[in-house]
C-alpha positions in Angstrom: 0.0 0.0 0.0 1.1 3.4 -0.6 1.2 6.4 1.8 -1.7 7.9 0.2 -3.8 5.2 1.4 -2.0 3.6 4.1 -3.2 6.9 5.8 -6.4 7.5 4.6 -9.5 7.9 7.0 -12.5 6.5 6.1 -16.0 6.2 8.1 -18.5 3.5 6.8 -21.8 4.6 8.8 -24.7 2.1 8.7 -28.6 2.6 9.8 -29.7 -0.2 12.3 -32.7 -1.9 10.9 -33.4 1.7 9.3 -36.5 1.4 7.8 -38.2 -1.3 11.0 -36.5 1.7 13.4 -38.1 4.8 11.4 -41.9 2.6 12.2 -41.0 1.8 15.6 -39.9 5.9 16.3 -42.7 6.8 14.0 -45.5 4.3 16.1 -44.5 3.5 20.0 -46.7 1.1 19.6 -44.2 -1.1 17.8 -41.3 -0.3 20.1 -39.6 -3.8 21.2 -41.7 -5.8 19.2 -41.3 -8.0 16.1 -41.6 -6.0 13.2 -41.3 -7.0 8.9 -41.4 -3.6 6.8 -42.9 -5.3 3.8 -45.7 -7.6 2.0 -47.6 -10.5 4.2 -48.9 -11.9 0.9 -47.7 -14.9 -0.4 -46.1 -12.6 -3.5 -44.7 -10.4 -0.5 -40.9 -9.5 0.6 -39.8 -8.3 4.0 -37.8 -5.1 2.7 -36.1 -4.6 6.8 -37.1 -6.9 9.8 -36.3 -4.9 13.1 -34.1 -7.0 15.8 -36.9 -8.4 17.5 -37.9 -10.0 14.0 -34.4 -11.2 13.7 -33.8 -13.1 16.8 -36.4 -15.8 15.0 -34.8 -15.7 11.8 -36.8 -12.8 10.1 -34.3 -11.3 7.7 -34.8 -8.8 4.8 -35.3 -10.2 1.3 -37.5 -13.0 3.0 -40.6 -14.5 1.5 -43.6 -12.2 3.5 -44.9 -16.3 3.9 -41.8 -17.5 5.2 -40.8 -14.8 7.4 -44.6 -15.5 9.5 -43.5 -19.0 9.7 -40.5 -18.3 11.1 -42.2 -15.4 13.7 -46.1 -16.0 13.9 -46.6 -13.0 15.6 -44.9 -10.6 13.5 -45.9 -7.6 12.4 -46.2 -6.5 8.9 -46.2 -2.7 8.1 -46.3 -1.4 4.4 -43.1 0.6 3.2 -42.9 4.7 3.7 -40.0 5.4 1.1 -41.1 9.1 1.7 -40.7 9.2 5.1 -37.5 7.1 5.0 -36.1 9.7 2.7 -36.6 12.3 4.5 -34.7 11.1 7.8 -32.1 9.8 4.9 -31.6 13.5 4.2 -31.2 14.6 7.9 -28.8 11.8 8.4 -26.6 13.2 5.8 -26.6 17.1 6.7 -25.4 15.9 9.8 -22.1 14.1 7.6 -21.8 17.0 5.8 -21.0 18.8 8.9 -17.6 17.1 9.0 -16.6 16.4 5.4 -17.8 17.2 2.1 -16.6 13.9 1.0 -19.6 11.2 1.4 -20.5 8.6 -1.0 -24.3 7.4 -0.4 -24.6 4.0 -1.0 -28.7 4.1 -0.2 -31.1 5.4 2.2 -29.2 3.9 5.1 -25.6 3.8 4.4 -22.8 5.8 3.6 -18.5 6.5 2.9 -17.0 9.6 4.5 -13.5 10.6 3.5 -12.4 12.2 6.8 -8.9 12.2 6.1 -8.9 16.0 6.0 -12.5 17.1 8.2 -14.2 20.4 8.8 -13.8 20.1 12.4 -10.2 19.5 12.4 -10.5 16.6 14.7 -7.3 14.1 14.0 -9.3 11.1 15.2 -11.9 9.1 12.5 -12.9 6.8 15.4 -13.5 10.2 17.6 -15.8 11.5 14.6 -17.8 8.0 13.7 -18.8 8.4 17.5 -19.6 12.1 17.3 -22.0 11.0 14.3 -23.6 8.1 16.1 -24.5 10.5 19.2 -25.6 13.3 17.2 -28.0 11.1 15.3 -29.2 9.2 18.4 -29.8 12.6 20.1 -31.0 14.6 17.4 -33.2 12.0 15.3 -33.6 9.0 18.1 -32.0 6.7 15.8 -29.3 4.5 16.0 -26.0 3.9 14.0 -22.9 2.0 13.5 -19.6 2.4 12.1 -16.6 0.8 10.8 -13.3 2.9 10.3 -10.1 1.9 8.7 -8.4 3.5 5.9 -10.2 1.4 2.9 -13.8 1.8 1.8 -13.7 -2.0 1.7 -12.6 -2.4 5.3 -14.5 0.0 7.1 -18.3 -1.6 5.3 -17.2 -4.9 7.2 -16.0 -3.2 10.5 -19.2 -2.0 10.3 -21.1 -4.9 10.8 -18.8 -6.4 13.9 -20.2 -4.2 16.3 -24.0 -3.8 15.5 -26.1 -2.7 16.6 -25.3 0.7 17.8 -21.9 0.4 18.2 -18.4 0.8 15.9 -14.9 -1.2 15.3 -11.8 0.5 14.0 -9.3 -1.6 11.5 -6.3 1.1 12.0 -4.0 0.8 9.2 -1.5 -1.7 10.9 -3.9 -4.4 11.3 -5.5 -4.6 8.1 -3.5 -6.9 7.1 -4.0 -9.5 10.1 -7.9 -9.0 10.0 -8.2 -9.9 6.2 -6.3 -13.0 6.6 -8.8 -14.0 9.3 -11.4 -13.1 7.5 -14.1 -15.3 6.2 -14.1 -16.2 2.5 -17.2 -15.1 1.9 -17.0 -11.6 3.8 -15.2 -10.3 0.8 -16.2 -8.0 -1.3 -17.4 -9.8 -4.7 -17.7 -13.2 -3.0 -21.0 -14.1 -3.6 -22.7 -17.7 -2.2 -21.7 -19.0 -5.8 -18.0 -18.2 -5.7 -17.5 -18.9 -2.3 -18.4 -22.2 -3.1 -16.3 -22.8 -5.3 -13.7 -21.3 -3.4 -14.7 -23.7 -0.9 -13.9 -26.6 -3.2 -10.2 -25.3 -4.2 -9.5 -25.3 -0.3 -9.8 -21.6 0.4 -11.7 -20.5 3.6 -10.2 -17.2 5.2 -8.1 -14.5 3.5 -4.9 -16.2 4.5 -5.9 -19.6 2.0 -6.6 -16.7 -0.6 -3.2 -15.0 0.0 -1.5 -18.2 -0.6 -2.9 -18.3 -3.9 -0.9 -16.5 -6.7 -2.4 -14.3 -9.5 -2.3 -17.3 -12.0 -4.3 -19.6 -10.3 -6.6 -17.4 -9.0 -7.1 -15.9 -12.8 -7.2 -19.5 -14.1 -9.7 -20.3 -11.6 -11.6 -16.8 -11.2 -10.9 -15.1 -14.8 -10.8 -11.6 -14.6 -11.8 -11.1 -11.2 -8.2 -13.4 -10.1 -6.6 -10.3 -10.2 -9.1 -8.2 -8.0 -9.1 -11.1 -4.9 -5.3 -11.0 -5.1 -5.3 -7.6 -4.7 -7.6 -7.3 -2.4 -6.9 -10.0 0.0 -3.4 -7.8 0.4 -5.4 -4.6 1.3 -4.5 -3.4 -2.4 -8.5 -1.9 -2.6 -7.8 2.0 -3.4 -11.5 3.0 -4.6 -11.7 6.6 -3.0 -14.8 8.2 -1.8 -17.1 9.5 -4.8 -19.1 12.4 -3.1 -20.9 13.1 -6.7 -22.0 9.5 -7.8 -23.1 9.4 -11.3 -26.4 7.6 -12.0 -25.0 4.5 -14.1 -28.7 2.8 -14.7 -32.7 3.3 -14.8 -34.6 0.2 -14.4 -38.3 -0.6 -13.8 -39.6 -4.2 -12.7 -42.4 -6.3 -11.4 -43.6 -9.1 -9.2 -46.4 -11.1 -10.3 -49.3 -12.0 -7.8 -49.7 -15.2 -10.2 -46.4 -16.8 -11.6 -46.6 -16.5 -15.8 -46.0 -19.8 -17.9 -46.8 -18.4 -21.3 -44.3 -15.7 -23.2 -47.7 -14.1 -24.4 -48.9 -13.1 -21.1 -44.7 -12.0 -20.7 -45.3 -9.5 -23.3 -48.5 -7.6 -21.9 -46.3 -7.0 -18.4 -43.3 -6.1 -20.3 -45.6 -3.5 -22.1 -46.8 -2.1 -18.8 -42.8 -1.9 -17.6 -41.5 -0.5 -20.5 -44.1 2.8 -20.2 -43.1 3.1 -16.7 -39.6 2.7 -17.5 -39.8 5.4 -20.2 -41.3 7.8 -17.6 -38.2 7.1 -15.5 -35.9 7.9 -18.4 -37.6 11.3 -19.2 -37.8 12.1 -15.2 -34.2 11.5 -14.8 -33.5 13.2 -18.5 -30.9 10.6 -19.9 -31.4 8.0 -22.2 -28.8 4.5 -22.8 -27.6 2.0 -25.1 -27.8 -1.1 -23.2 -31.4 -2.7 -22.5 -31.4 -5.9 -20.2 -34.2 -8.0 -19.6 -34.2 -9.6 -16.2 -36.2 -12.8 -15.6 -36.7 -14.5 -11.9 -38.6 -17.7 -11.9 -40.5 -19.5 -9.6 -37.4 -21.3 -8.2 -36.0 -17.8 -7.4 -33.0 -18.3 -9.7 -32.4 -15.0 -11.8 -31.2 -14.8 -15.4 -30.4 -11.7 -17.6 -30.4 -11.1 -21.2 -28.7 -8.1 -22.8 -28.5 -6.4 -26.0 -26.3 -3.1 -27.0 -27.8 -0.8 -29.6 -25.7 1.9 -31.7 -27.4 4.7 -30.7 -29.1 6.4 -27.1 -32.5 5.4 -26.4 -35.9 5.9 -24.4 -38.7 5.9 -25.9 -41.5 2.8 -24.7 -41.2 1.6 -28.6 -37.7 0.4 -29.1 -37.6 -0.6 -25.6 -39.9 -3.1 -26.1 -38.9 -3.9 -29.0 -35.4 -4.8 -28.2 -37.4 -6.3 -24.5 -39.2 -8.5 -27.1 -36.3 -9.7 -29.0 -34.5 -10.7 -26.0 -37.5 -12.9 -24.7 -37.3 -14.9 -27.4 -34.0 -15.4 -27.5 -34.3 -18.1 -25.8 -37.2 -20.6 -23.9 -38.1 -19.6 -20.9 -36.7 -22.1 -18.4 -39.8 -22.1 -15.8 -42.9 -20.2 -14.8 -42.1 -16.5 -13.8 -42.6 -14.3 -11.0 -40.7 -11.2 -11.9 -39.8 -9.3 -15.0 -37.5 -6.6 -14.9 -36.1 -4.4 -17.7 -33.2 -1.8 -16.8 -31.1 0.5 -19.5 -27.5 1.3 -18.7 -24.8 2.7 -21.0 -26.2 5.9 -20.2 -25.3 9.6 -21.7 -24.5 11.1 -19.3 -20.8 12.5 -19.0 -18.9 14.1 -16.1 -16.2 17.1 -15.7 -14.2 15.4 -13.2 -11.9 17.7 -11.4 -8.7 17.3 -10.1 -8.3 15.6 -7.1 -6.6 17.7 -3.9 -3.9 15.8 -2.6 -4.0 14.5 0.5 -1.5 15.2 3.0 0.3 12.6 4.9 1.6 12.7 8.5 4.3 9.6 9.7 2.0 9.3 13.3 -1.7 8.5 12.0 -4.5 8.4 15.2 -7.4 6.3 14.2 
């Protein structure tokens, strides 16, 4: 690692339970009970599941059906995006009071640069605790935090500690605490790979470490080269305050699973004018159109097709939509169709990044 990041200072706040917490401050009622923020319905999906839901296996993603199994007296309360945005935004003027550098990653979570802060304060761990007080106090909510000097670091410190509490990596033990780290904690590693990590004998960063660049690019293709990097704390991705918007999507999920491509092509109608009032809202328009199919089993499958030229208008969208359908048979009976357009015009001025300057004694 170089200076430049060996002595970086980055915050990864989280939400706990965010959206399950926003009903329970919202309705006292709910306070210490067992709470799903989502669909009951057998087509419904717990969205968050507060900690009382969790303790019986209630997690968010869940089956609305499978999530009362699991907790029969769980309560079920419909989502309030609005609401949840607007305590997003609060959360975030309060990050803004110590850096200008913060990277949303949703309603709940977020990257602050703190290397250099408007408070002057030499301590990240000092200023991730600051946060989590000043939100607890100011919007009876609570937060946690993971701080190391690595975006990729400080999301997993994150989660040690939770709820309500925070976990610094300082730079010197990186090192240590990805070699002990779970396979499958790594950013990338999805249930697939690990797997098949599983099978070639690797189990904690230290079994990935042992590994060199050919086999895991034999084994991994392209993304060889990113574990081997990573796994040595080579993960440099700075802090992007002004994200640019990289897709617009629209989707569905079917109260009654579709068998017939016929009955496809009415819903993908339906999501393509949606999908075109997106486009115009947002006022870009992209090259690539996906088509995104989960069946009844839950598996996923995408289809994609690149066109020469910048699109959004309803009728090529579903015309391209339609020609990806039949690409191929469907493989089962379907309970979502999705269609999402990336390759998107927009284009950015970036400006040139301030240097950061580096001390030889670093307090985390």
């Amino acid at each position: 690692m170089t200076e430049e990041y060996t002595y970086r200072k980055i915050i990864h706040v989280d939400m706990d339970a965010f959206y399950a917490s926003v009903e329970q401050l919202d309705n006292p009622e709910l306070r210490g009970k067992p709470l799903a923020v989502g669909g009951a319905s057998e087509r419904g999906v717990v969205s968050a599941a507060s900690y009382e839901a969790r303790k019986y296996g209630v997690r968010s993603a869940m089956s609305g059906v499978l999530a009362r199994k699991k907790c029969p007296h769980l309560i079920f309360v419909k989502p309030r995006f609005e609401r949840y945005k607007e305590i997003s935004q609060k959360i975030r003027a309060i990050f803004f009071d110590y850096t200008d550098l913060v990277e949303p990653l949703s309603l709940d979570e977020a990257y602050l640069d703190v290397t250099e802060n408007k408070k002057g304060n030499p301590s990240a761990s000092l200023i991730a605790k600051e946060i989590r007080k000043r939100i607890a106090d100011e919007l009876h909510l609570n937060a946690s935090a993971g701080i190391s000097n690595s975006k990729f670091v400080a999301k997993i410190a994150s989660d040690i500690n939770k709820p309500n509490g925070q976990k610094t990596i300082p730079p010197e033990e990186v090192i240590d605490f990805l070699e002990a780290l779970p396979i499958e904690k790594f950013f990338g590693i999805g249930r697939v790979t690990a797997a098949k990590m599983f099978n070639l004998g690797i189990f904690t960063g230290k079994d990935l470490k042992a590994k060199d660049e050919a086999f895991l690019t034999a084994h991994f293709k392209s993304s060889g080269a990113h574990y081997f990097n990573l796994v040595r704390g080579n993960y440099h991705s700075k802090v992007k305050p002004n994200r640019e918007r990289k897709s617009v999507a629209a989707e569905h999920t079917f109260k009654t699973n579709l068998t017939s491509e016929i009955f496809m092509l009415e819903k993908l109608e339906q999501i393509s004018e949606e999908l075109e009032r997106r486009l115009s809202k947002s006022k870009v328009s992209g090259k690539t159109i996906t088509l995104k199919i989960k069946y009844s089993d839950f598996t996923t499958q995408t289809r994609s097709k690149t066109l020469p030229f910048f699109i959004k208008e309803k009728a090529v969208l579903l015309e391209t939509v339609k020609e990806l359908l039949f690409q191929e048979k469907v493989q089962n009976s379907v309970r979502l169709l999705g269609i999402s357009v990336t390759n998107l015009n927009i284009h950015s001025k970036k400006k040139p990044e301030k240097p950061i300057d580096v001390q030889l004694k670093f307090e985390f």
